[in-house]
N, C-alpha and C positions, 0 to 999 in steps of 0.2 A: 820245799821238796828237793832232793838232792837229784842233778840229772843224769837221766841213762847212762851206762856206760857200756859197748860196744867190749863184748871177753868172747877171746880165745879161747879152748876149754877141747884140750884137744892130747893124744895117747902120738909118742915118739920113738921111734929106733933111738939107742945112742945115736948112732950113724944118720940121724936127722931124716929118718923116714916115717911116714904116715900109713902107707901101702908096702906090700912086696910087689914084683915086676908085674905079676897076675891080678895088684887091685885087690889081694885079697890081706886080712889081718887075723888071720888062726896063729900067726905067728905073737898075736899081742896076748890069744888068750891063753897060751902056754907057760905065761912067766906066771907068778903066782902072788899074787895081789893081794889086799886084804880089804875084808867084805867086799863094799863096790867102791873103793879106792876113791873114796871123795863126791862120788856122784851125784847122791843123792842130793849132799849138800847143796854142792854148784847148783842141782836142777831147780832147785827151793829160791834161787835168786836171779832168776830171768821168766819172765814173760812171752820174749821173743825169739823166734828162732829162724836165722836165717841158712843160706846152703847155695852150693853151688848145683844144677842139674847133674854133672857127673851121678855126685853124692846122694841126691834123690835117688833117681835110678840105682844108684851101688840098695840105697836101703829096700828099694821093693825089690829088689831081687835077693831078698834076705827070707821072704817068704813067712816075715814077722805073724803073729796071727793080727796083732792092733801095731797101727803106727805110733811108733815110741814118743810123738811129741806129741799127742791129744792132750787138750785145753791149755796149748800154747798156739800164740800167734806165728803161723807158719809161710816162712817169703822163700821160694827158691827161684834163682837167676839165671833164666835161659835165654838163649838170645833166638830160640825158635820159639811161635807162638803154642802156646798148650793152656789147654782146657783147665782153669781152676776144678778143685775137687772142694771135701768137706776138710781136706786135712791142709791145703797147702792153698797159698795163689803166689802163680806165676810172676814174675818180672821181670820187665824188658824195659829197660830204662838206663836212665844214667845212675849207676851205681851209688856216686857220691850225693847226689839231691834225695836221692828215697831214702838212703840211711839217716843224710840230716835232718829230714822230715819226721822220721820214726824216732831220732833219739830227741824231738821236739814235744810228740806224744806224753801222755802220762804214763808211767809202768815201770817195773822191776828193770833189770837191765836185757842186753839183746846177746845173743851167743851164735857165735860167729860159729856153724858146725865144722863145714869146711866146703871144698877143697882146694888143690893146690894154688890152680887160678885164681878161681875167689878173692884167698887168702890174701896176692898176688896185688889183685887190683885194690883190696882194704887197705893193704901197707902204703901202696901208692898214692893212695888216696888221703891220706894218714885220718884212717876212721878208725882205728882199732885206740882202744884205752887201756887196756891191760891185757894179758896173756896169759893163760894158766899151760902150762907144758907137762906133760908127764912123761917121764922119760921111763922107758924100758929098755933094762937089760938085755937087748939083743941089737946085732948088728948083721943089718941085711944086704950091706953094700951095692944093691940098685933098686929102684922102687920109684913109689912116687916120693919124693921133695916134699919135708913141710913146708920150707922158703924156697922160694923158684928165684931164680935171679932176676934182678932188676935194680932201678935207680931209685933207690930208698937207701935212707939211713934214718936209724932211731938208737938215744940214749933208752934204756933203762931202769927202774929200781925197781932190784930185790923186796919184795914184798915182804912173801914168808917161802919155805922149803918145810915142806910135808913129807914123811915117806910110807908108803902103803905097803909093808913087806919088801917087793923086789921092786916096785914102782917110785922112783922120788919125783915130787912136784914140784913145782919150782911155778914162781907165782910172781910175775914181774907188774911192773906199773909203768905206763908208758910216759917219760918225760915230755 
């Protein structure tokens, strides 16, 4: 069996943003996509879903009617203690021992949802295996940061480049 692999899977400004300054991404759904721009796909090949608390919270205050990751295993990383539910459990740990634990597990691969921290400490960490980026044609010159700065460096290989109408993907492999 081939082992987990830890994907990025995540929507871009040109201008290397995730959020606008407000945390909010109306601005992602304004460009014009086609169908769900790969989604479904990606969703077909993880199991696991991990998250920063920001990004929980960004999701329930979306006022979804069902959480969008049911019958996936669901970890979000808080460093306050919080009550598991039916959808998610909590984690207050060292980052790097519970992902290498999970990609020890049996299963599909794990999807890094986001956010910026997170992302941050994964890179740091060097837990991430590959990256899927979607870049949108907009530039929102302040927001949140896909990559926050810090003391990492990583080669890449181009994998493959998709394009969903106005959205290209770009699909790297972590050397």
């Amino acid at each position: 069996m081939a082992e987990r692999k830890v994907v990025l899977f995540i929507a871009s400004s040109l201008d290397g943003y995730i959020a606008d300054e407000n945390e909010s991404l109306e601005w992602l759904f304004s460009v014009e996509g086609e169908g769900d721009n790969g989604y479904a796909d990606f969703y077909e090949t993880v199991d696991t879903v991990v998250m920063g608390n920001r990004t929980y919270k960004w999701l329930l205050d979306q006022n979804l009617e069902e959480f969008p990751y049911e019958n996936k295993a669901c970890y979000v990383f808080s460093r306050t203690t919080k009550e598991n539910n039916k959808n998610v459990e909590f984690i207050d740990q060292d980052i790097k021992s519970f992902v290498e634990e999970l990609k020890e597990k049996r299963g599909r691969n794990i999807w890094l949802v986001g956010g910026g921290d997170l992302l941050r400490s994964f890179l740091e960490n060097q837990l991430i295996d590959e990256m899927i980026v979607t870049v949108a044609p907009r530039m929102l010159g302040k927001g949140t940061p896909l990559f926050k700065q810090s003391d990492y460096t990583y080669e890449l290989l181009l994998k493959s480049v998709q394009t969903f109408n106005q959205f290209v993907e770009l699909h790297y492999t972590i050397l």
